[in-house]
C-alpha positions, -999 to +999 in steps of 0.1 A: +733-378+144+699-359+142+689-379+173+720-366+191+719-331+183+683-327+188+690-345+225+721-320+229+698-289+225+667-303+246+699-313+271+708-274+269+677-256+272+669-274+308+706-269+322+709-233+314+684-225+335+698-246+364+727-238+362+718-199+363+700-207+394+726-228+412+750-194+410+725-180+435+738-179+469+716-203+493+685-193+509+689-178+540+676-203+570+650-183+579+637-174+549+602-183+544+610-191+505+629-224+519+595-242+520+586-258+487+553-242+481+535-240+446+508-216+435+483-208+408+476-170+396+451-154+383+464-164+349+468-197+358+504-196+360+517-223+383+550-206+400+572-213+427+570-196+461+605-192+456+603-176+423+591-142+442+626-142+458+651-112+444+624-084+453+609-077+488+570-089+493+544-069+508+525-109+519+492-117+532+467-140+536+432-136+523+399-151+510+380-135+483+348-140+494+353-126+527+335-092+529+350-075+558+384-078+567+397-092+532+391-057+516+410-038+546+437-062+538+434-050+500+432-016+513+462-019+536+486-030+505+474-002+484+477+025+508+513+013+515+522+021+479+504+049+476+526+061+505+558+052+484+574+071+456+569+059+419+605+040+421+599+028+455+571+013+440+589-010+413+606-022+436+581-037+458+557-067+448+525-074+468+515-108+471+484-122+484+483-162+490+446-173+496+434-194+529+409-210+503+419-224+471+388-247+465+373-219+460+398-190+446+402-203+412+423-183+390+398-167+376+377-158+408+416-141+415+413-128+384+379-112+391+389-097+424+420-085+409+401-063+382+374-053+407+401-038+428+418-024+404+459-040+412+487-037+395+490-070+376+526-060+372+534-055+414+503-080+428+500-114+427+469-128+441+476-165+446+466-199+456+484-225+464+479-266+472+454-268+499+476-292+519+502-262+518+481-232+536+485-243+566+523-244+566+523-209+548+503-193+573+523-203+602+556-192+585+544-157+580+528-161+615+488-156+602+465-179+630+432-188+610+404-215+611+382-225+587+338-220+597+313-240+591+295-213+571+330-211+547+342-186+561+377-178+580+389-167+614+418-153+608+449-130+618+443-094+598+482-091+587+504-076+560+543-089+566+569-072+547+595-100+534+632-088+522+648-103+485+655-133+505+622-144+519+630-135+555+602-114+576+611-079+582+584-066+599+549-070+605+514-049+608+479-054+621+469-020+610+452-025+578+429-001+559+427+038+560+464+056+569+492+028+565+510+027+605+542+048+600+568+022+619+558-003+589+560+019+563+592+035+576+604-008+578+594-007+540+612+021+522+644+010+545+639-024+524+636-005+494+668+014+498+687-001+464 
């Protein structure tokens, strides 16, 4: 009888959970969350892509050892929320999925997190399988190529995804003043 019951509460504690999650309406078809990607953070959490779903993304892709374009990418995500109001800002989550996860360990993430001084609350700097960037990048539409030297050619990008995954809009103006049509595309996301 011990046996049983401890089966019926081990039985229980893995079908709550799917069942909460099977009362969530599907997935849009174009949402990007429809692949089955997986990623480590920079405290080596392992998480679903899809786990990000239920609050619009501020996504791009980015190496850490890059030391030009990386940072304006950095720069571009932070002067977005600097733009936004305080509650505006709760509601928006920044994600950046690496091109190079050999090398962007959780706690080279980690590292570069600190450095740049992010949210650990609204960014997630991630990386996921390396047989899934490539598939990531051309959903959210980033062109890159790897160099012999280690580093990347790659599109400069932030994409603003809504609660389902789907692509909203889309910026190459990174760095310095955020571009006013993207921003304007990300407080209309925000609206509650």
């Amino acid at each position: 009888m011990k046996r049983l019951m401890l089966l019926l509460s081990f039985v229980a504690a893995f079908a709550a959970p799917a069942a909460a999650e099977s009362t969530k309406p599907p997935l849009p078809r174009d949402s990007v969350y429809q692949l089955a990607a997986y990623f480590t953070d920079a405290q080596s959490r392992r998480f679903a892509w899809n786990a990000k779903r239920g609050q619009p993304q501020l996504v791009s892709m980015f190496y850490t050892s890059c030391k030009f374009v990386c940072p304006m990418i950095v720069d571009g995500g932070k002067a977005i929320e600097q733009s936004l109001s305080a509650a505006e800002r709760e509601r928006l989550g920044v994600t950046l999925i690496s091109l190079d996860p050999a090398r962007d360990t959780p706690a080279v993430l980690l590292r570069m997190r600190q450095d740049r001084d992010l949210d650990p609350v609204r960014w997630t700097l991630a990386r996921p399988q390396p047989q899934d960037v490539r598939a990531i990048a051309g959903l959210l539409g980033i062109r890159y190529r790897a160099l012999a030297d280690g580093e990347f050619n790659h599109t400069t990008v932030l994409v603003l995804l809504d609660a389902d995954g789907r692509v909203i809009a889309r910026t190459e103006h990174v760095g310095g003043l955020p571009d006013p049509v993207f921003l304007a595309a990300v407080r209309r996301t925000l609206v509650p």
